[in-house]
Rosetta silent file (secondary structure, phi, psi, omega in degrees, C-alpha in Angstrom):
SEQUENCE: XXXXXXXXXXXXXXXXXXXXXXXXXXXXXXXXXXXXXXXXXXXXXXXXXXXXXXXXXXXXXXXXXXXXXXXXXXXXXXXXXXXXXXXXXXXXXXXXXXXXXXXXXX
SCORE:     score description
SCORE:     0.000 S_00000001
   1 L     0.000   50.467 -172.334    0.000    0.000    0.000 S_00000001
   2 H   -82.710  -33.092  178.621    2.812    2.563   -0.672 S_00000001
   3 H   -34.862  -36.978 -171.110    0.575    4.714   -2.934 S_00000001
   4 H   -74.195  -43.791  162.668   -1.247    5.648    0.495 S_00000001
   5 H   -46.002  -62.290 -154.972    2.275    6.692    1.895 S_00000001
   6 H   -72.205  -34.710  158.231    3.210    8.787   -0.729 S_00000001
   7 H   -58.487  -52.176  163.922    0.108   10.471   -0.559 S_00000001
   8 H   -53.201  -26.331 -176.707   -0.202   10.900    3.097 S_00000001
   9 H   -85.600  -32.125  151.337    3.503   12.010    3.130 S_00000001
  10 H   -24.923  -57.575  176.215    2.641   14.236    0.138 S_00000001
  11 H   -69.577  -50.104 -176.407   -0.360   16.079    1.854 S_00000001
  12 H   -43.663  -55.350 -173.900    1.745   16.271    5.392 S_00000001
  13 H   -78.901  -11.707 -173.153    4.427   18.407    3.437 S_00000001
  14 L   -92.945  107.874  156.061    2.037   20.353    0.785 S_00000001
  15 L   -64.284   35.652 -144.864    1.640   24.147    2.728 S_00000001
  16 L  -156.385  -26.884  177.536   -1.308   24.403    0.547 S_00000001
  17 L  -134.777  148.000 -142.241   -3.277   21.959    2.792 S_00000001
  18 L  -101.640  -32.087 -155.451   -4.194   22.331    6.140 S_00000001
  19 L  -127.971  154.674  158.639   -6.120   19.225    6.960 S_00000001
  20 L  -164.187  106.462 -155.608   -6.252   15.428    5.849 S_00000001
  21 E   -93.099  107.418 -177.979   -9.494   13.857    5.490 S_00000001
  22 E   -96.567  139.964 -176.906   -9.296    9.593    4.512 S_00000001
  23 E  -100.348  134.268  136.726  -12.724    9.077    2.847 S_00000001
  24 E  -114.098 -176.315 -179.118  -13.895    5.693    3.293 S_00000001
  25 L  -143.453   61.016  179.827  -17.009    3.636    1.962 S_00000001
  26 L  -158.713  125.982  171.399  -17.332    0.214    3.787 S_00000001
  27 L  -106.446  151.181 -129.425  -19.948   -0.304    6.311 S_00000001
  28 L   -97.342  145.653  154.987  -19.332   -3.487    8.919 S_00000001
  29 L    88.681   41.203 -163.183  -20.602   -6.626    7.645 S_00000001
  30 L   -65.322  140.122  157.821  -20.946   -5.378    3.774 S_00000001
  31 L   -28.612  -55.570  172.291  -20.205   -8.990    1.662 S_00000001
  32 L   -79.950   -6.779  172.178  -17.718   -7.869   -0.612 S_00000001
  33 L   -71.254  140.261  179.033  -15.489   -6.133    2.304 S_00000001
  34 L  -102.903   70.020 -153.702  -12.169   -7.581    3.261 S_00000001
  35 H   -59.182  -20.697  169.851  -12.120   -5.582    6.934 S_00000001
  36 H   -52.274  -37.371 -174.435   -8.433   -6.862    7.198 S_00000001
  37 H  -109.016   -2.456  126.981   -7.208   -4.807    4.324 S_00000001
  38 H   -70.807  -19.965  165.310   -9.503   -2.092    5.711 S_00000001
  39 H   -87.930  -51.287  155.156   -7.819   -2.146    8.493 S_00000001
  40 H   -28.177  -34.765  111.068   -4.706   -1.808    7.397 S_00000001
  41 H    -4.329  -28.759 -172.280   -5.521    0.945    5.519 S_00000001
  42 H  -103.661  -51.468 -166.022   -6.723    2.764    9.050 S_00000001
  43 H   -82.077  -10.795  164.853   -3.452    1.890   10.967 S_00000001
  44 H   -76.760  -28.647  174.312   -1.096    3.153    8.044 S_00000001
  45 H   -78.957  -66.868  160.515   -3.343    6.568    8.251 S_00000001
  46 H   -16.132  -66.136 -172.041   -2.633    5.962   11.979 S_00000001
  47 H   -71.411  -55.263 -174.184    0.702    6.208   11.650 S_00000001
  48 H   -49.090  -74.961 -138.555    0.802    9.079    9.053 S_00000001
  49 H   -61.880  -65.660  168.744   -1.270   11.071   11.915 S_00000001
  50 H   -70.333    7.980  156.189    1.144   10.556   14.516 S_00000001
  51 L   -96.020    1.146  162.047    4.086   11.848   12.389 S_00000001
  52 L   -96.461  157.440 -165.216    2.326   14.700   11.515 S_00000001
  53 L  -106.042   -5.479 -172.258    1.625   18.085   12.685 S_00000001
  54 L   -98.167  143.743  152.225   -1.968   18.491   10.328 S_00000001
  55 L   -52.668  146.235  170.012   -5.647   17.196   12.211 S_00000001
  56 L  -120.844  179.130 -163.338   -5.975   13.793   10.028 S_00000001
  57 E  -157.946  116.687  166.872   -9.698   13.003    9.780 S_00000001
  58 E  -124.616  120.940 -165.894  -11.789    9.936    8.732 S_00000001
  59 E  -118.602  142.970 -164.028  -14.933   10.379    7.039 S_00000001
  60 E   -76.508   85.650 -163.371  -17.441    7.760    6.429 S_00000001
  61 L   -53.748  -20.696  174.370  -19.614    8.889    3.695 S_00000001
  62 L  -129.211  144.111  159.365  -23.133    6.890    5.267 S_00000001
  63 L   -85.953  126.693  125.375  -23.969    6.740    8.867 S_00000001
  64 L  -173.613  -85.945  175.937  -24.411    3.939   10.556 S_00000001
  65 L  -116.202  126.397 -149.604  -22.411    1.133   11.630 S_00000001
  66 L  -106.315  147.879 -175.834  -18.914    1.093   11.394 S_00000001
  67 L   -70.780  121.502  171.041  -16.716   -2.094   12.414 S_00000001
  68 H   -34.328  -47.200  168.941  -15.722   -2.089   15.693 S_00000001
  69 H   -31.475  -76.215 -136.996  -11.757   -3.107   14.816 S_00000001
  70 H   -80.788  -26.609 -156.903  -11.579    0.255   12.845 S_00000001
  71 H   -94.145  -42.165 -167.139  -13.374    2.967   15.384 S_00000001
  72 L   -76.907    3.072 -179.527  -11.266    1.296   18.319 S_00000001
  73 L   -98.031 -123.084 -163.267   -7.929    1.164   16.145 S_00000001
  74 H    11.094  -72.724  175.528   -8.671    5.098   14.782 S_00000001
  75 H    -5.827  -78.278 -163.786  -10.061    5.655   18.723 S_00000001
  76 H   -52.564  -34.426  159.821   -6.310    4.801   20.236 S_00000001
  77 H   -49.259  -32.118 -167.321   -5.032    7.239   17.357 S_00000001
  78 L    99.381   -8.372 -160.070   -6.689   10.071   18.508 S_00000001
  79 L   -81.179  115.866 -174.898   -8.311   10.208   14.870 S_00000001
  80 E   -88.785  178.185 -167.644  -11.966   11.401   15.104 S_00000001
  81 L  -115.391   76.164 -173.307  -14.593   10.013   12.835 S_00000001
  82 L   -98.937  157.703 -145.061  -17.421   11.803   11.095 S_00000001
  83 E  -118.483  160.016  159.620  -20.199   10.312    9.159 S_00000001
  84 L    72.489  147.941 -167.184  -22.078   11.997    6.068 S_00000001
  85 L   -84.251  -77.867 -106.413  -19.870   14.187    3.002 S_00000001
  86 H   -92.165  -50.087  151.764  -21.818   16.760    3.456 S_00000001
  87 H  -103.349   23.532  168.573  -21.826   17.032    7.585 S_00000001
  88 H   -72.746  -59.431 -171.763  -18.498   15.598    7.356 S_00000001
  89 H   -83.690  -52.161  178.946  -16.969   18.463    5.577 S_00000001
  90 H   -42.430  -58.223 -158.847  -19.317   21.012    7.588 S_00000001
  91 H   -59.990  -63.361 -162.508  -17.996   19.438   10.654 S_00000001
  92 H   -50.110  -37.306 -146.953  -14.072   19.607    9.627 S_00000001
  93 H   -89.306  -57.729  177.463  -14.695   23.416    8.050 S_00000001
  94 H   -32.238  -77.887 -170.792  -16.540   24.647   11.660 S_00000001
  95 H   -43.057  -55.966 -166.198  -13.320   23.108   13.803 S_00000001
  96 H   -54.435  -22.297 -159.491  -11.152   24.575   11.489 S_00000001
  97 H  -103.310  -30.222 -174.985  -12.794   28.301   11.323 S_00000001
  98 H  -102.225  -50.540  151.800  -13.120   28.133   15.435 S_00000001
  99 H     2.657  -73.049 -170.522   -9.196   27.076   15.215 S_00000001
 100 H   -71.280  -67.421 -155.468   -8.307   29.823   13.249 S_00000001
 101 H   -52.776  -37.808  171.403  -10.382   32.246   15.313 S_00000001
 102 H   -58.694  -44.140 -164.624   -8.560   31.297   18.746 S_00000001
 103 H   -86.846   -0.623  163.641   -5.536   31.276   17.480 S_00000001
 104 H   -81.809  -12.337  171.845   -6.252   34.741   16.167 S_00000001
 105 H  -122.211   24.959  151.009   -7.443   36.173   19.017 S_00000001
 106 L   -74.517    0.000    0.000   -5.042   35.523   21.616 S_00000001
């Protein structure tokens, strides 16, 4: 899975982005899901997150139930988890805008 390195190490180092948001699409007991090779996939984003200095972020595109494995690996990261594109990215874009505003007015 080095493609996922070179991106995450790509984004970490691009001053152009502030943030880094892993989209996924696999809900827990879907047929065609391998969750082992989704999970890998979580703890290599793990790791980019704790070598990094950016919020990482992983958003689920549907709500509802997510495999346990993945929210308690992401959990121990520190990585939070939002649900929905739409109040995914609303969510990320708030924190980020009340960020900026703190660290502007100290």
């Amino acid at each position: 899975m080095p493609n996922l390195d070179h991106a995450l190490a790509a984004l970490q180092s691009s001053p152009d982005h502030d943030a880094v948001v892993f989209l996924r699409d696999n809900s827990d007991g879907q047929p065609m899901d391998q969750p082992e090779t989704a999970l890998n996939y979580l703890q290599q984003f793990a790791r980019a997150a704790a070598a990094s200095d950016k919020p990482h972020y992983l958003m689920h595109i549907r709500a509802g139930q997510l495999d346990p494995a993945h929210v308690a690996c992401l959990r121990e990261a520190g990585i939070p988890i939002v649900t929905g594109i739409r109040e995914g990215l609303g969510a990320i874009d708030k924190l980020a805008r009340w960020c900026d505003w703190q660290r502007n007015s100290l």
